[in-house]
C-alpha positions in Angstrom: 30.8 4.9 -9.4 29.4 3.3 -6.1 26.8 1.5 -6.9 23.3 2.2 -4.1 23.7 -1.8 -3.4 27.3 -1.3 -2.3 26.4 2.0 -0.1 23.3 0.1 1.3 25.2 -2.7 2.5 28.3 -0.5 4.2 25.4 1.5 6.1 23.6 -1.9 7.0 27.0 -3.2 8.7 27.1 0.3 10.4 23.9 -0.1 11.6 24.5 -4.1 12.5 27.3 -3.1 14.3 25.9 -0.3 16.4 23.6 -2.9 18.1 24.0 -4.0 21.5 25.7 -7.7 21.6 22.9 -10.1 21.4 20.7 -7.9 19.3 22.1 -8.4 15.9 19.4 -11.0 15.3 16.5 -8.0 15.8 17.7 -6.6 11.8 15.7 -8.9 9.4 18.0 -8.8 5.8 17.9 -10.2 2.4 21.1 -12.4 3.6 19.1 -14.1 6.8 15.4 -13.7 5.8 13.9 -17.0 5.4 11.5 -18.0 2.4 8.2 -16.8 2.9 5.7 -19.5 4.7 2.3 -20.2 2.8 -0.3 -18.1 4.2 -3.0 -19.6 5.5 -6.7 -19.2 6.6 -6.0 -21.4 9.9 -3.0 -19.8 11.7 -3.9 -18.9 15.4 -4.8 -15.7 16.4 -2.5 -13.7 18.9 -3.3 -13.4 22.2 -2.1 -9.6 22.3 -1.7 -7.2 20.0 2.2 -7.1 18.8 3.5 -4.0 16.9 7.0 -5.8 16.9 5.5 -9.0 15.3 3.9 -7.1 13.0 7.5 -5.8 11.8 8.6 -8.8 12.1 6.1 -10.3 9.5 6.0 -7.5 7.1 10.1 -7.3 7.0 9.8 -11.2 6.3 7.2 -11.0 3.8 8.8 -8.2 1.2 12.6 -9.2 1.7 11.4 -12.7 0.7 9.7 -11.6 -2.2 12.5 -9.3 -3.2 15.1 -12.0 -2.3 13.0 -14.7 -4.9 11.1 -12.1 -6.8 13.5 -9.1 -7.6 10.5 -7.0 -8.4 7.9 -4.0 -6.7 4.2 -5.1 -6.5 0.9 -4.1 -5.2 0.2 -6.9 -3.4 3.6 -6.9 -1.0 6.3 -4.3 -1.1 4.7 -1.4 -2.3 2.3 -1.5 1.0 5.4 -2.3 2.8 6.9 1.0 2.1 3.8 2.8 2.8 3.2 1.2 6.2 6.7 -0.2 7.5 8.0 3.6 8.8 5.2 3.1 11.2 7.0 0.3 13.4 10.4 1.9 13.2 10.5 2.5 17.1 9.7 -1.3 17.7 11.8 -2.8 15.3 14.5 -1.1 12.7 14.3 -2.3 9.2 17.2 -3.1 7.1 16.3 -0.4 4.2 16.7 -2.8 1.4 13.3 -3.0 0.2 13.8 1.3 -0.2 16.8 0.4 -1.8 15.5 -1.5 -4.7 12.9 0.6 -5.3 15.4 3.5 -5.5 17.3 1.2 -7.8 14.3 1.0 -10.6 15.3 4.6 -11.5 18.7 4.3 -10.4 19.8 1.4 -12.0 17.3 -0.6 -14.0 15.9 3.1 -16.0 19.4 3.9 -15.3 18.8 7.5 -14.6 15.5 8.2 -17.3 18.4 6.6 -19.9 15.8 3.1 -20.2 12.2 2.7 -20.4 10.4 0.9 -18.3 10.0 -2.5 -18.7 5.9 -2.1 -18.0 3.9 1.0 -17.8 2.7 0.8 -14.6 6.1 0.0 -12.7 6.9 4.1 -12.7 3.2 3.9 -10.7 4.1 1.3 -8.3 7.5 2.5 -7.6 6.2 6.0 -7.5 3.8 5.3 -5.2 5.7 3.5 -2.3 8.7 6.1 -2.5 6.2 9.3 -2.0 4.3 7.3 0.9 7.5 6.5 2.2 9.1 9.6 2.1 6.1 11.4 3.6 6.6 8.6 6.5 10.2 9.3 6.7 12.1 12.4 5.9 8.6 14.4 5.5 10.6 15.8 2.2 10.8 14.4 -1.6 13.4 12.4 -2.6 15.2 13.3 -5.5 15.1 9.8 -6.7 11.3 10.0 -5.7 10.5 12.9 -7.6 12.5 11.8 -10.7 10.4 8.0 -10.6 7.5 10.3 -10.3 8.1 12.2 -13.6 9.2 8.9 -15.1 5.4 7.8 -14.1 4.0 10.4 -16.8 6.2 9.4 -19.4 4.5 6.0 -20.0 0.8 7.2 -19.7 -1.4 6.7 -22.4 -3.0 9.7 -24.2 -6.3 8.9 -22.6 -4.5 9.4 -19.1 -4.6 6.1 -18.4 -1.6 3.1 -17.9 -1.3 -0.7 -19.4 -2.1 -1.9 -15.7 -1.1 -5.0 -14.7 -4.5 -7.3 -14.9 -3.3 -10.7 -13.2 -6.7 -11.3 -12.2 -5.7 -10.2 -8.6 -8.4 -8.0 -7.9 -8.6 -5.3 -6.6 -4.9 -4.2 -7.2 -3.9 -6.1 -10.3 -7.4 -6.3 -12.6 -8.2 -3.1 -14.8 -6.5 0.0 -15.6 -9.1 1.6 -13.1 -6.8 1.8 -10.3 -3.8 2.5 -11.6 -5.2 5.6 -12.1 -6.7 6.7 -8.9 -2.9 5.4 -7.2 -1.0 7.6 -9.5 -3.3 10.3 -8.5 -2.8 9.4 -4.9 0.8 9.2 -5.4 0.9 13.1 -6.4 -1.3 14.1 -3.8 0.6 12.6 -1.3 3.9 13.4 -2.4 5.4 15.9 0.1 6.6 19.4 -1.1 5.2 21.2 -4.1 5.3 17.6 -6.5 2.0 18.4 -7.4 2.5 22.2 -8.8 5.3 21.2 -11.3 4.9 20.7 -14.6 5.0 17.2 -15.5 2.5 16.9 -12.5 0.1 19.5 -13.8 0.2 18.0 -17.3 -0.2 14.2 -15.9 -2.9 15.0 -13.7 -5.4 16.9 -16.7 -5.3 13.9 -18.2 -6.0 11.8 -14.9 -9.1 14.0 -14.9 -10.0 13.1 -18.8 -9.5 9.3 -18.0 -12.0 9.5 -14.6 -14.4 11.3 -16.6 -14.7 9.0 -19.2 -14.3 5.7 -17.0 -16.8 5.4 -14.1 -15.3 3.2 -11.4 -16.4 -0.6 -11.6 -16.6 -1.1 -8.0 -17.3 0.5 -4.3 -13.5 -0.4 -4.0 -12.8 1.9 -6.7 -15.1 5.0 -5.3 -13.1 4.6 -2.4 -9.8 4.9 -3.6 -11.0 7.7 -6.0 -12.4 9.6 -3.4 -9.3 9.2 -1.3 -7.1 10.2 -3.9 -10.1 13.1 -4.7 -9.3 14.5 -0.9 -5.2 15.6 -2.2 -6.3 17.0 -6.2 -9.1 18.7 -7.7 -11.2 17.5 -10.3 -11.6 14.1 -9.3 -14.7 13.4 -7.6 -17.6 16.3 -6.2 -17.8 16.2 -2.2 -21.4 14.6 -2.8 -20.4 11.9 -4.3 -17.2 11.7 -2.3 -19.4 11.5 1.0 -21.5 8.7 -0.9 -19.0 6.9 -1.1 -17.7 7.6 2.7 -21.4 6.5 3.7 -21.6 3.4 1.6 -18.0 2.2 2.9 -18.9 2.8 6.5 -22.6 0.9 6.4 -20.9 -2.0 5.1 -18.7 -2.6 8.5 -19.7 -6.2 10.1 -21.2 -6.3 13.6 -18.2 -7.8 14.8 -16.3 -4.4 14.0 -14.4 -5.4 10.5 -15.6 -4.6 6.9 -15.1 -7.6 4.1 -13.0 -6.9 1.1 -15.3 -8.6 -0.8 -18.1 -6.7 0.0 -16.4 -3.8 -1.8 -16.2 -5.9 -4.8 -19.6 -7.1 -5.3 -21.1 -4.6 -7.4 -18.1 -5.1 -9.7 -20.6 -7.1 -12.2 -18.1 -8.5 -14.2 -15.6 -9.5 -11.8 -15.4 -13.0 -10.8 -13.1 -15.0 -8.6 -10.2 -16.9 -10.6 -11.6 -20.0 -9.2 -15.2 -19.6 -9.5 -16.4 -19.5 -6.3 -18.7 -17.4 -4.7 -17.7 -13.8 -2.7 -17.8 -13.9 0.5 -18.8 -10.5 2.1 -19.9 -11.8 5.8 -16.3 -12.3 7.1 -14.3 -9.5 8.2 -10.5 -9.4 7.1 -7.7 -7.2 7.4 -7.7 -5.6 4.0 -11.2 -4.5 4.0 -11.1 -3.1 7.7 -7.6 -1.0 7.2 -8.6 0.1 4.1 -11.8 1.3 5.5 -10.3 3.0 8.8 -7.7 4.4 7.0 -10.2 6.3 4.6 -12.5 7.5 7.1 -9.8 9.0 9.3 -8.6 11.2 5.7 -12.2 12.2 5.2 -12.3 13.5 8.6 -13.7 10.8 10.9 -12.1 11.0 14.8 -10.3 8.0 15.6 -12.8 8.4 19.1 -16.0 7.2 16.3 -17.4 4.9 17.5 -17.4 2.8 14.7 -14.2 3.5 14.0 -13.1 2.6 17.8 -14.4 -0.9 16.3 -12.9 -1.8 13.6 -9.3 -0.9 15.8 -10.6 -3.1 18.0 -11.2 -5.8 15.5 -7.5 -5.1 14.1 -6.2 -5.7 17.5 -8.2 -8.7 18.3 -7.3 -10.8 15.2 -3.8 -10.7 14.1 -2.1 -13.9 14.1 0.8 -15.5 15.7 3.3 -14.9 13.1 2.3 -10.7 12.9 0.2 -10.5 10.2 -3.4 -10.0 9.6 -4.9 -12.7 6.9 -7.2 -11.3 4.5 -9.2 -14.0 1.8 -7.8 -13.8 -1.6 -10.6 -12.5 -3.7 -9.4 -14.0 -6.5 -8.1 -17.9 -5.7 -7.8 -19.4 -2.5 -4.3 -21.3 -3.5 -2.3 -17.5 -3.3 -3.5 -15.1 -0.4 -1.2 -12.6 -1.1 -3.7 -9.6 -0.5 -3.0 -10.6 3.2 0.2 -8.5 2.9 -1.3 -5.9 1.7 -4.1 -6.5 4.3 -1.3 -6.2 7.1 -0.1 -3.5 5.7 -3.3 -1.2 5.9 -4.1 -2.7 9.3 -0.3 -0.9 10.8 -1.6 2.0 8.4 -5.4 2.1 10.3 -3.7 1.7 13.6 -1.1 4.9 13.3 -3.9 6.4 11.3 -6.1 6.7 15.4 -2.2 6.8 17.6 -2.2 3.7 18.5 1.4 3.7 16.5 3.3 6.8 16.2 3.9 9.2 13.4 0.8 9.5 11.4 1.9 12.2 9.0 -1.2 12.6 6.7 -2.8 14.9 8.6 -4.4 17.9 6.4 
């Protein structure tokens, strides 16, 4: 049997071969991608906005990862997939990064046959595949739908998963928001994912796991009451536009919002290396996330506010593409900033300054 590798890489020399001559270097791959460069606070900031940079970066960042790595995680190729589709008309990517998430059911589970290695991997994978797909195709997968019912066969009674808690807040801390991503995950899903069984079942006992575990953070109100906007049950509109109007009055003057100022009120978080938050400097995590919410909860992309924080985005990526965001966990390992990058491509499609925003309810 071909294996999805083998197919991937005929279709890859298709596509290598279709270019024009002189434009083969344009397809960023796991063969020519270089090793990822340390991310800094200090890189120079773009004169202009570049979408094609931005591809450029992102395509660098997860085929890097993959290439050293071999693995999905929050904090790199999971936003990649949610956000890459995005550039497609600036830049094509290769499709590896799909790939090997396809190939966690495919191969690794090996078709439902294998468990996962970890609980929340079916989450992850899950996740990026139905964002993905909603970018793409506008249709589920059948390898999306299958990681998807995987998903519920490693939750926990309580309706909760073993998250991964690194100490990389906010992604990778507390079982929290693995919840509220698998919830976003159904809800975003195209087609009728969310009326089938396994969904149904999956998603009561979301609800039983949010009802008995308030969220520890503003960070976590805002992702529950995104994911709240695509189920029932999660969150009432009153405290959903709490939430909306807490997120919004914490954007800078300069037009950004501060990840850490969604973490603040998360009293027993603190940084890995014991030094103090820093909610006064905007960054690209905070201000996608933010943008990106607002527009799903109804906010025009003409708010003025919201004009703002696009502005910011446009105004402070850096020379090699991305955005940099302040780890809010250790200042040795800024990974959030892909993640960061990610959401700020996400903000900008989200108010058509990119194409293709498919979220629209």
């Amino acid at each position: 049997m071909t294996s999805v590798k083998a197919l991937h890489s005929f279709f890859t020399s298709l596509f290598i071969a279709s270019l024009a001559p002189g434009q083969e270097t344009a397809l960023i791959t796991l063969k020519n991608v270089p090793p990822a460069k340390r991310i800094v606070a200090d890189e120079a900031v773009r004169e202009s906005f570049s979408a094609e940079q931005a591809a450029r970066y992102l395509d660098n960042a997860s085929l890097a990862w993959q290439k050293r790595r071999n693995c999905a995680t929050c904090h790199t190729n999971m936003a990649y997939l949610m956000a890459r589709p995005a550039l497609s008309s600036v830049l094509k990517d290769s499709g590896e990064v799909r790939e090997m998430f396809e190939g966690y059911y495919l191969e690794r589970w090996e078709k439902g046959k294998k468990s996962p290695k970890q609980a929340y991997n079916p989450v992850v994978v899950g996740t990026a595949l139905a964002f993905n797909d909603a970018q793409t195709s506008g249709e589920l997968s059948d390898t999306t739908r299958e990681t998807l019912d995987m998903m519920w066969t490693t939750q926990r009674i309580d309706g909760g998963w073993n998250w991964a808690k690194c100490g990389w807040a906010p992604m990778e801390s507390d079982d929290h928001f693995g919840v509220t991503l698998a919830a976003l995950a159904v809800g975003i899903a195209p087609g009728d994912y969310a009326e089938s069984d396994a969904a149904r079942a999956g998603m009561e006992k979301v609800r039983q796991y949010l009802r008995n575990n308030r969220p520890h953070s503003l960070h976590h109100r805002i992702m529950l009451a995104w994911a709240s906007l695509r189920a029932d049950g999660l969150m009432e509109e009153p405290e959903r536009k709490e939430a909306l109007e807490e997120m919004l009055s914490k954007q800078r003057p300069d037009g950004g919002w501060a990840t850490p100022a969604f973490l603040i009120d998360w009293e027993d978080y603190k940084r890995k290396d014991g030094k103090p938050h820093d909610p006064d400097i905007s960054d690209a995590y905070g201000t996608g996330l933010a943008i990106v919410v607002a527009r799903e909860m109804g906010i025009s992309a003409r708010h003025e506010g919201i004009q703002k924080g696009i502005a910011w985005l446009k105004s402070n990526q850096r020379q090699s593409g991305k955005w940099f965001t302040r780890s809010p966990a250790e200042d040795s390992k800024h990974y959030i900033s892909n993640t960061g990058t990610a959401y700020a491509v996400l903000a900008l499609q989200s108010c058509g300054e990119l194409p293709g925003w498919p979220f629209e309810k």
